[in-house]
Chimera marker file (.cmm) of the C-alpha trace (Angstrom):
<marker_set name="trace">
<marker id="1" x="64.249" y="-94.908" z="-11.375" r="1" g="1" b="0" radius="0.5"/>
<marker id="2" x="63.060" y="-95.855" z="-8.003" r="1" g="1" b="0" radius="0.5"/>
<marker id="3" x="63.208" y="-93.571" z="-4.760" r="1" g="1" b="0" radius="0.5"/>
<marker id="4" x="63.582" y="-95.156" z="-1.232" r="1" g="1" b="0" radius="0.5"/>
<marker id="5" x="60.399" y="-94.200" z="0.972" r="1" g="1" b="0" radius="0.5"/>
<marker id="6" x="60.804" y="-90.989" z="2.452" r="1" g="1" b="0" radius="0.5"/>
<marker id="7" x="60.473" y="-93.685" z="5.433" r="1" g="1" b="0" radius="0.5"/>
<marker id="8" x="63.352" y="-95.128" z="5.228" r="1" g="1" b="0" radius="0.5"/>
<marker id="9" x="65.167" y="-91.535" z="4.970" r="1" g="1" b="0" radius="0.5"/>
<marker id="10" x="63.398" y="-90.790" z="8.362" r="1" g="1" b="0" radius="0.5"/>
<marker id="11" x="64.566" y="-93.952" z="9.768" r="1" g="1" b="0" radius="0.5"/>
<marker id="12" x="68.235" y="-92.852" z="8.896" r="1" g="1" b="0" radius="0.5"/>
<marker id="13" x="68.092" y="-90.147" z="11.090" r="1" g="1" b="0" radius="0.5"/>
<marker id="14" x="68.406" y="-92.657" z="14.242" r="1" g="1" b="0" radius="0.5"/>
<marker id="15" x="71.564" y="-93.651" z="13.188" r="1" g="1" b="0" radius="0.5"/>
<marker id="16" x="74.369" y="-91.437" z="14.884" r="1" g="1" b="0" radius="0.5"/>
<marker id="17" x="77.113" y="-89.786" z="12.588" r="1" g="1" b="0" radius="0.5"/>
<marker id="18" x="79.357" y="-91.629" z="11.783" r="1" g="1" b="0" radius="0.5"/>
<marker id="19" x="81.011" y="-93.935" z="9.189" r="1" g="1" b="0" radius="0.5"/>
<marker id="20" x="78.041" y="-96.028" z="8.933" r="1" g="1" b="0" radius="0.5"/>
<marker id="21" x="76.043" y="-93.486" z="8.457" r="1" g="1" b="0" radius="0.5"/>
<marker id="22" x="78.163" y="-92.147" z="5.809" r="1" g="1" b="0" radius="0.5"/>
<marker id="23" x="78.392" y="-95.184" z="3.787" r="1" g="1" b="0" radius="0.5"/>
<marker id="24" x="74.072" y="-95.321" z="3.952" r="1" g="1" b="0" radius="0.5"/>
<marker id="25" x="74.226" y="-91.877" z="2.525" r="1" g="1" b="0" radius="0.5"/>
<marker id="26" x="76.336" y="-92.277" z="-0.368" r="1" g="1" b="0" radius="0.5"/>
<marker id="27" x="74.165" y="-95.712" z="-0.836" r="1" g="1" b="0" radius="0.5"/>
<marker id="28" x="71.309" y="-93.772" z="-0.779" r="1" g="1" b="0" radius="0.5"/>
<marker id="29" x="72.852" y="-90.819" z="-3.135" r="1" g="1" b="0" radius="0.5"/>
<marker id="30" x="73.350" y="-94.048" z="-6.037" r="1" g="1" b="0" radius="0.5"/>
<marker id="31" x="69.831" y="-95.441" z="-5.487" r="1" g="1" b="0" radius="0.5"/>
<marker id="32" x="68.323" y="-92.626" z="-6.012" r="1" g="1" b="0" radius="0.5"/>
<marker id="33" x="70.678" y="-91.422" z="-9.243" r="1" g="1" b="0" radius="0.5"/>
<marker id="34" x="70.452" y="-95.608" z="-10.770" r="1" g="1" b="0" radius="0.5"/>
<marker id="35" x="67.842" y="-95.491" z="-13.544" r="1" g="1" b="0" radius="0.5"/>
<marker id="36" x="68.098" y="-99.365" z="-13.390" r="1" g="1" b="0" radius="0.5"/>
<marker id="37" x="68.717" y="-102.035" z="-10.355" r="1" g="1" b="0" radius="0.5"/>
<marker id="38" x="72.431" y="-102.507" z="-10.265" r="1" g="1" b="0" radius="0.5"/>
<marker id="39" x="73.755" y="-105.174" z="-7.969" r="1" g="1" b="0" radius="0.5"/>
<marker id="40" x="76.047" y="-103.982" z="-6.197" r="1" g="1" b="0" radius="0.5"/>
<marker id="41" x="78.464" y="-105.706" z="-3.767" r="1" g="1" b="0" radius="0.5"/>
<marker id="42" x="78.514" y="-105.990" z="0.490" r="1" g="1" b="0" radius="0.5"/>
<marker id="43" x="79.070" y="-102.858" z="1.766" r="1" g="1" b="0" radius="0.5"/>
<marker id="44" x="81.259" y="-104.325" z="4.658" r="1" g="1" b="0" radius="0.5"/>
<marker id="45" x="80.263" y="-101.645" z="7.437" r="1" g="1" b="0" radius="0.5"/>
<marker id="46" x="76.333" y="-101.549" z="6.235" r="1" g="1" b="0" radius="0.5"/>
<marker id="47" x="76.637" y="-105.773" z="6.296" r="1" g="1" b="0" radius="0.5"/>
<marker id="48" x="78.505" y="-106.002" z="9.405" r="1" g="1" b="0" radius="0.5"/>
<marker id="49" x="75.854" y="-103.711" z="11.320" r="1" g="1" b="0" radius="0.5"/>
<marker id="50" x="73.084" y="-105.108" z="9.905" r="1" g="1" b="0" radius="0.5"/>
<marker id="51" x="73.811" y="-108.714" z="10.910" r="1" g="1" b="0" radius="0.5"/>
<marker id="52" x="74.855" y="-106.907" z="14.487" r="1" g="1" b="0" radius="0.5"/>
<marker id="53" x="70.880" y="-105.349" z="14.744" r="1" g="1" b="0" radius="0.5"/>
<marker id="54" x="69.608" y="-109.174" z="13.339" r="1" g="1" b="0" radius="0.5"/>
<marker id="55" x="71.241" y="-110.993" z="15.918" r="1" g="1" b="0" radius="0.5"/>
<marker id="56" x="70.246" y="-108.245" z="19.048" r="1" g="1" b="0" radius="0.5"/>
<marker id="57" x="66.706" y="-108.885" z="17.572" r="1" g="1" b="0" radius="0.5"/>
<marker id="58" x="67.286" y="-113.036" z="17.511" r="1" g="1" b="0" radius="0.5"/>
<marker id="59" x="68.615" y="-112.839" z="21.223" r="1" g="1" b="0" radius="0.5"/>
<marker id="60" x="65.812" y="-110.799" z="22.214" r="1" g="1" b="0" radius="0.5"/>
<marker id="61" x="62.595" y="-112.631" z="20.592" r="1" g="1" b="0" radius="0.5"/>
<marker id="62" x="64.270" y="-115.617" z="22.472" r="1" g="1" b="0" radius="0.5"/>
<marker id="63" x="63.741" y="-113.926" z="25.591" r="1" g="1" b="0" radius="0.5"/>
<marker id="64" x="60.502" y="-112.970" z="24.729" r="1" g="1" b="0" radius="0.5"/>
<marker id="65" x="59.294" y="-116.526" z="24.443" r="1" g="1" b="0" radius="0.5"/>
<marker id="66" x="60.674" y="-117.724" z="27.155" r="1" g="1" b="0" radius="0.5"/>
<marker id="67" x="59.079" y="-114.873" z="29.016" r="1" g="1" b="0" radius="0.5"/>
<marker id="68" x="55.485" y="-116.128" z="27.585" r="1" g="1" b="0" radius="0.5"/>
<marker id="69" x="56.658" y="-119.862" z="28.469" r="1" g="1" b="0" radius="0.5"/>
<marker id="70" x="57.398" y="-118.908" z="32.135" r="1" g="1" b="0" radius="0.5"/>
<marker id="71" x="54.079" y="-117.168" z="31.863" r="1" g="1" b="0" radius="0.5"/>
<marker id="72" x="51.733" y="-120.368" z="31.071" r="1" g="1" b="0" radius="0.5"/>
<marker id="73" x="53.618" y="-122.391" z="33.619" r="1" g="1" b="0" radius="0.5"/>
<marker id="74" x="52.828" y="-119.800" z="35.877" r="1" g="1" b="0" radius="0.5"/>
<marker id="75" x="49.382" y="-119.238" z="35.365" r="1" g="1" b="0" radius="0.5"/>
<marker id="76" x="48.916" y="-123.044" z="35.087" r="1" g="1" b="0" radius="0.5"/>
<marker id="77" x="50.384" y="-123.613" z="38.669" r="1" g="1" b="0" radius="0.5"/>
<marker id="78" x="48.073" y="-120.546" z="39.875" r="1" g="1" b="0" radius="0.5"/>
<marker id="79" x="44.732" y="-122.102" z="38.652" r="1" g="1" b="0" radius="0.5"/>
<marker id="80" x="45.764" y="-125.234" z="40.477" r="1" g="1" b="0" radius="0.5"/>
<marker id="81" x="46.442" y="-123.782" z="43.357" r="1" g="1" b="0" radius="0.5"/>
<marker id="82" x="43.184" y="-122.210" z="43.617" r="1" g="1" b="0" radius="0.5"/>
<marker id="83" x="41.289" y="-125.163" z="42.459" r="1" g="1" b="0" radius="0.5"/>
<marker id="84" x="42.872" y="-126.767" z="45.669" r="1" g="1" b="0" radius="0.5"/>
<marker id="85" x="42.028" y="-123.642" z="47.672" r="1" g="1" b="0" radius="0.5"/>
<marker id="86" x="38.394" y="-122.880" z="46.360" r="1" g="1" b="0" radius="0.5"/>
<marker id="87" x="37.374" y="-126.844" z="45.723" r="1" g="1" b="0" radius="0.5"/>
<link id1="1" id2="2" r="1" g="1" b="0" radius="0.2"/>
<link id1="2" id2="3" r="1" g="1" b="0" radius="0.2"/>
<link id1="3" id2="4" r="1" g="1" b="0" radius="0.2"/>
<link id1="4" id2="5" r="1" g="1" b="0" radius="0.2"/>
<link id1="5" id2="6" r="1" g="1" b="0" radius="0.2"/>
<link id1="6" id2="7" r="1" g="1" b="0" radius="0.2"/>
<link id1="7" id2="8" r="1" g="1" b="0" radius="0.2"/>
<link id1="8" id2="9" r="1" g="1" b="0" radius="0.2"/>
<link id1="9" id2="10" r="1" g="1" b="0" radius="0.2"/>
<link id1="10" id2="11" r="1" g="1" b="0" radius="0.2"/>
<link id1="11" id2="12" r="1" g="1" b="0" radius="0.2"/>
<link id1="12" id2="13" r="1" g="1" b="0" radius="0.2"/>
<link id1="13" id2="14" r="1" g="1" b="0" radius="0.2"/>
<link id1="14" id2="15" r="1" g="1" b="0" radius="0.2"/>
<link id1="15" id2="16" r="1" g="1" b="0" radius="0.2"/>
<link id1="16" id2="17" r="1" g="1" b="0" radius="0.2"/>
<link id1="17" id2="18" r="1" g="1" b="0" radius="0.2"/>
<link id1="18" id2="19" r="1" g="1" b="0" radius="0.2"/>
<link id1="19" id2="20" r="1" g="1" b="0" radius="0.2"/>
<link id1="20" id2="21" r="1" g="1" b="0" radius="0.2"/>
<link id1="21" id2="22" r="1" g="1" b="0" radius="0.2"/>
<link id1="22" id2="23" r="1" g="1" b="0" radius="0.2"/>
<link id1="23" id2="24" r="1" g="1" b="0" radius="0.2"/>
<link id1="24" id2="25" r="1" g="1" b="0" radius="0.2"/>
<link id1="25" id2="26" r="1" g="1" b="0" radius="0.2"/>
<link id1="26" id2="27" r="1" g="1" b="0" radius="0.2"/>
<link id1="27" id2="28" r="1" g="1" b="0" radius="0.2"/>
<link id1="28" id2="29" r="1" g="1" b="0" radius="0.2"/>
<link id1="29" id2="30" r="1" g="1" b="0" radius="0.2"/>
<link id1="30" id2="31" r="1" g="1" b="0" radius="0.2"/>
<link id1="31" id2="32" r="1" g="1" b="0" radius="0.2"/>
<link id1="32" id2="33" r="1" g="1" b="0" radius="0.2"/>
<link id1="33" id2="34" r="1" g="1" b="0" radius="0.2"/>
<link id1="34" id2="35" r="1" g="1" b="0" radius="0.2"/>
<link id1="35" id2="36" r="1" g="1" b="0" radius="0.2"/>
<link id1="36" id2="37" r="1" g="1" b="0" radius="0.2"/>
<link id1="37" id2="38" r="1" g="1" b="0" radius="0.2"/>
<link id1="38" id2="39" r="1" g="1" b="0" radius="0.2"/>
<link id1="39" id2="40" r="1" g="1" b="0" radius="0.2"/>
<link id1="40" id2="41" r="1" g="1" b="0" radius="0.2"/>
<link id1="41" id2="42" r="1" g="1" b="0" radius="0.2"/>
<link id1="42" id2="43" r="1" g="1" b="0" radius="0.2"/>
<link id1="43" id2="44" r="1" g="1" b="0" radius="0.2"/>
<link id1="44" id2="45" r="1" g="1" b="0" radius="0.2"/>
<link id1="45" id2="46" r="1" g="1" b="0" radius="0.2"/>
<link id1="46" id2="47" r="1" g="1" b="0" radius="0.2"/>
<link id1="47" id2="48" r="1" g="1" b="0" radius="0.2"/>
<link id1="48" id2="49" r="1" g="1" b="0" radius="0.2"/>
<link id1="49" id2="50" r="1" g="1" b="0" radius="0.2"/>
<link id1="50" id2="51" r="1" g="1" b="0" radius="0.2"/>
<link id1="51" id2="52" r="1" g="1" b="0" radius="0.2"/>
<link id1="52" id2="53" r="1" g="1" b="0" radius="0.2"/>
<link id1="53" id2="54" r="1" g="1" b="0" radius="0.2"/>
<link id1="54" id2="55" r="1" g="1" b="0" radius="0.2"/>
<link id1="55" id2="56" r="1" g="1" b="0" radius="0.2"/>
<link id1="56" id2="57" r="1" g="1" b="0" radius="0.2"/>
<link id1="57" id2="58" r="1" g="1" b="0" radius="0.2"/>
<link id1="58" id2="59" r="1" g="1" b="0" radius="0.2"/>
<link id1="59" id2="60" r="1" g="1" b="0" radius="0.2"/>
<link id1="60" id2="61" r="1" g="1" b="0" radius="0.2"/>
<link id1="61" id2="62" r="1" g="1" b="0" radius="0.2"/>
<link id1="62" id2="63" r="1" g="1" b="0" radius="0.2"/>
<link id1="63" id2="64" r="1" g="1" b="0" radius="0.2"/>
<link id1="64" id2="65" r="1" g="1" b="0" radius="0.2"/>
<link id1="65" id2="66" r="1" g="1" b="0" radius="0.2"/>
<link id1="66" id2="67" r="1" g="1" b="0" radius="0.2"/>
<link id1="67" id2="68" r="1" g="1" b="0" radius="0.2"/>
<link id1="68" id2="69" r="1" g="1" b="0" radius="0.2"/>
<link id1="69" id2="70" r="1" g="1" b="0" radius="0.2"/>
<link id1="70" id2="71" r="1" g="1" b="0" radius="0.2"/>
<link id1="71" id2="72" r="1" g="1" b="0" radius="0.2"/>
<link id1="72" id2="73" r="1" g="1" b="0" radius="0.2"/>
<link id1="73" id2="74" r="1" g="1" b="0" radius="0.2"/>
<link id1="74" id2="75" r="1" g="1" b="0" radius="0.2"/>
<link id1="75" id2="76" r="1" g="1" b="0" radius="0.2"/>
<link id1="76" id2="77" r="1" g="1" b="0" radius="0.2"/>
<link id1="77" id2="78" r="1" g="1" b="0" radius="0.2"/>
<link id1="78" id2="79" r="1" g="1" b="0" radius="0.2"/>
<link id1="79" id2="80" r="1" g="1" b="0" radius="0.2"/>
<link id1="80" id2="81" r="1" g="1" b="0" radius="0.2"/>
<link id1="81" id2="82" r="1" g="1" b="0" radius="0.2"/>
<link id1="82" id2="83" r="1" g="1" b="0" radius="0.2"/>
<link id1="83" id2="84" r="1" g="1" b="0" radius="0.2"/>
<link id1="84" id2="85" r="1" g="1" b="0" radius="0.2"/>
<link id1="85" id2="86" r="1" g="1" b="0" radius="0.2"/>
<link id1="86" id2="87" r="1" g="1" b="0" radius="0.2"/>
</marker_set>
């Protein structure tokens, strides 16, 4: 039998009440009772959420690096500047 990480348990408690957080708690309540891995299938509101939080995180690194692109192109044009200031 395997037990989650109390982590994971801790993590739960960010998610607001609701269906979702319903369906991770009965999910929860058979991983913990399974004395073997069963496969189970999508759980359609765990799934759909999930791929929700994935994408938010996709959209967001993307940002991110074009945040440190704009950054280098920055800093490049301010060295040259200076080099034409200070040389």
């Amino acid at each position: 039998m395997t037990v989650p990480p109390m982590e994971f348990e801790n993590l739960c408690l960010l998610i607001p009440e609701g269906n979702l957080k319903d369906e991770i708690r009965d999910l929860l309540k058979r991983k913990k009772s399974s004395k073997e891995f069963n496969l189970e299938s999508k759980i359609k509101i765990i799934n759909e959420y999930m791929e929700k939080e994935i994408d938010h995180a996709e959209d967001y690194l993307k940002t991110l690096n074009r945040l440190q692109t704009d950054e280098i192109i920055y800093d490049k044009i301010f060295r040259e500047v200076l080099k034409e200031v200070w040389w």
